[in-house]
N, C-alpha and C positions, 0 to 999 in steps of 0.2 A: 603544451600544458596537459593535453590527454594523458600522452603519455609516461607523463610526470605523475599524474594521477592514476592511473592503471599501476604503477608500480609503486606507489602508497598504499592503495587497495592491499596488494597482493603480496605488500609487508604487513600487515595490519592483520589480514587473514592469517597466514602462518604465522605469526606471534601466538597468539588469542585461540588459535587450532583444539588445545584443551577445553579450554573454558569454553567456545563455542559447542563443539561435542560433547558438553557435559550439559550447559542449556537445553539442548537441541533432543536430548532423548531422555530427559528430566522434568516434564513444562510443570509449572504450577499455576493455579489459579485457572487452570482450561487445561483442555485435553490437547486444544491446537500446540504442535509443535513452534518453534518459535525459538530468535537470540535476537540479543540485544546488548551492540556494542557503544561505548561511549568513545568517546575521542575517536572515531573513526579516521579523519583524516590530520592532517596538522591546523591547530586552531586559527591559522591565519587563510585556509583555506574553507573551513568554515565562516570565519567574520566577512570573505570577499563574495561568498555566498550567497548571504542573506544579504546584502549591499545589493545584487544582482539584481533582485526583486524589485518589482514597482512596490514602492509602497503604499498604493492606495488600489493596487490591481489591475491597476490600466491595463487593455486586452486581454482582460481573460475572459474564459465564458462561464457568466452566473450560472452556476444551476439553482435553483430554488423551486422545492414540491415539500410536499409532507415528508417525504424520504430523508432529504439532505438539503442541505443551503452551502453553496462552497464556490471557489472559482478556479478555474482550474485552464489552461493552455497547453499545447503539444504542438506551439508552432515557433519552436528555440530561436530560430534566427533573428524573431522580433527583441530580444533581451542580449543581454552578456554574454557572451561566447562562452565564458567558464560554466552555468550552467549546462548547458548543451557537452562540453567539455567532461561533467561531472557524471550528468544521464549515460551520456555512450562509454564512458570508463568502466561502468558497470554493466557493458553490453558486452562489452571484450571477451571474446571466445577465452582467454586464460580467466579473466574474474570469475564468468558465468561457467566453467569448469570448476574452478574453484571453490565456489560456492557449493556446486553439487558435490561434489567430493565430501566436503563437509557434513552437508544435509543427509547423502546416502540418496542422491538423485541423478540419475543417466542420463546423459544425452539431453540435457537440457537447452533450450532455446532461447535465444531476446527477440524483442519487440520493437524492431529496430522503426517502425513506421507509426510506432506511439498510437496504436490504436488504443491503448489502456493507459500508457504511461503518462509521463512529463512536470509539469507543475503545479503545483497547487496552491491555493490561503485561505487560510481560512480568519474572518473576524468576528470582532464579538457577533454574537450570536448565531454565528453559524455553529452546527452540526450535521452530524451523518450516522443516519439510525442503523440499529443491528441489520446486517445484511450476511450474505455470504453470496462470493464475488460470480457472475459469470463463469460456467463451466471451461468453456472455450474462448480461442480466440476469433479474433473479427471474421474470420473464414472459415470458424467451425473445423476444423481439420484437427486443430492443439488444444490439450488440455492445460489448463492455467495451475501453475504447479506453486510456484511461491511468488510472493509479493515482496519486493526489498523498499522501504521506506529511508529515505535519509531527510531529516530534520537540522532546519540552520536557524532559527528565531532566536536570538538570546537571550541568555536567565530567563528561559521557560519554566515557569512552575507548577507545581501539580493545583495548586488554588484557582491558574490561569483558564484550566477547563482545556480545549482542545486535546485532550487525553487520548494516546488512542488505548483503545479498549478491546481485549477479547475473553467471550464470554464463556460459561459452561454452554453445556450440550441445551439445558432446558431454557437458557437466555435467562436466570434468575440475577445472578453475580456477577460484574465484569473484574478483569483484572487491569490496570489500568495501567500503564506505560507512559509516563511522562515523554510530552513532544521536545524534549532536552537538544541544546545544540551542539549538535555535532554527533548525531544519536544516528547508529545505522538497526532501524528491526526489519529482520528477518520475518516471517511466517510463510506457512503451508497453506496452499488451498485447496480444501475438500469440500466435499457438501455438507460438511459439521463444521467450517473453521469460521463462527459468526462472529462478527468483528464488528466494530463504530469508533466513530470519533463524539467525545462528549462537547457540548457546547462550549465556545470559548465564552469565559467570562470580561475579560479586560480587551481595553485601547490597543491592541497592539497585535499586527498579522502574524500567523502562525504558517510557515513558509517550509513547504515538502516537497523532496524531486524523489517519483517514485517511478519505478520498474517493474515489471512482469515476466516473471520466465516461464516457458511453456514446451510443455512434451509430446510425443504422438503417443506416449503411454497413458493409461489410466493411472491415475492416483491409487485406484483399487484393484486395478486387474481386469475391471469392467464399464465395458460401454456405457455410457452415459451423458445426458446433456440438460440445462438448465439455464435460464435466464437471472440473471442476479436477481437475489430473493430478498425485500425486507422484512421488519419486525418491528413492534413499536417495543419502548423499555417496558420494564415491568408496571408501573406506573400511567402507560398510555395506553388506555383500552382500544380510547374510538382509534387511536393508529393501528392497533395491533388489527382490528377489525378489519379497515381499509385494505390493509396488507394482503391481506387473504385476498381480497377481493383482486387487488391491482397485481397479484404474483399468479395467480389464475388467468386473468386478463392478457399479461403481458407476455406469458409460456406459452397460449395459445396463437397470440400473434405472429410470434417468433416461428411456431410449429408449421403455419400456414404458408407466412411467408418466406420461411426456409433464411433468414435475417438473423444473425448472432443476438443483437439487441432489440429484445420483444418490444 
């Protein structure tokens, strides 16, 4: 099945080759570069998809802070093979070529050990406030270059909330990206690419297998390192407050203990 998927991918990407390259160096609504394909794979491998998922989350790990409320797993063998199937299709040295080629990114790498990646759901009232991601990876060596998201919940709608969102530079406006099924987004990650997910509104899990690629280059041409950073929206002061406080906190921890995750 992998490899039945690896070459659905990698029809999908040279079809769509324009219109991705025309996304990709055109963004609107944020300066983060960014595509966003629909029908990414055939709809019946989407529908066996979201099937995969528990639907109540069984084994996954809550997270729940001021930051984010979400649950999330990176340990495949406990679920449906097809998921697992679907995360490392996108690990595939031609996909993750492929994509760079696209993007105009070299030498790109996967995450084969899901320090970042794997599953996620989110339900009602989960959310995950403006952040911009971990400079590196678990070993500090790679810098975390793009984020690929694939989305399988069906007739997701933009009313549903679970939106993911990326913002301008000042965090004023987000542009919001329906979590649609069968939806692959793309994005870059810099120290400007501030991104969240809006709270879901309805009964019903909102269900993402996501990826990490990473490089020994700088995204800018220069050294640098950072602990994933949040923000509160425009509307939340005492979080926006907190933030300062706990991205201060948790840079320094990080700095001391020489630890990816302050």
């Amino acid at each position: 099945m992998k490899q039945l998927i690896i070459d659905e991918v990698l029809t999908t990407l040279a079809q769509r080759r324009e219109d991705i390259q025309a996304q990709w160096a055109n963004p609107t609504g944020t300066a983060t570069r960014h595509f966003v394909l629909d029908g990414f794979l055939p709809t019946p491998r989407a529908t066996d998809a979201f099937a995969a998922f528990p639907r109540d989350g069984q084994g996954f790990y809550t997270r729940e802070n001021f930051r984010e409320k979400k649950r999330t797993s990176a340990l495949l063998s406990e679920y449906d093979p097809l998921l697992a199937d679907i995360t490392y299709a996108l690990q595939d040295p031609r996909v993750v070529d492929a994509i760079g080629a696209l993007t105009g990114m070299d030498h790109l790498e996967p995450d084969p050990d899901l320090s970042r990646g794997g599953l996620s759901m989110m339900f009602k009232g989960d959310y995950l406030n403006p952040h911009i991601d971990n400079s590196h990876d678990a070993k500090r060596d790679r810098y975390r270059r793009l984020n690929i998201l694939y989305y399988v919940s069906p007739n997701w709608q933009l009313a549903n909330g679970g939106n993911f969102e990326l913002w301008n530079e000042k965090r004023t406006t987000p542009k919001s990206i329906v979590s649609a099924a069968n939806r692959l987004v793309v994005m870059e990650t810099t120290k400007y690419s501030w991104h969240s997910v809006s709270a879901v509104q309805v009964d019903l899990p909102r269900c993402c297998i996501s990826n990490y690629y990473y490089s020994a280059e700088s995204p800018d041409g220069n050294d640098y390192y950072h602990v994933t950073a949040f923000d509160g929206r425009p509307d939340e002061q005492l979080k926006k407050g907190m933030s300062i406080v706990d991205n201060a906190l948790r840079g320094a921890v990080s700095k001391i203990t020489g630890k990816s995750r302050g």
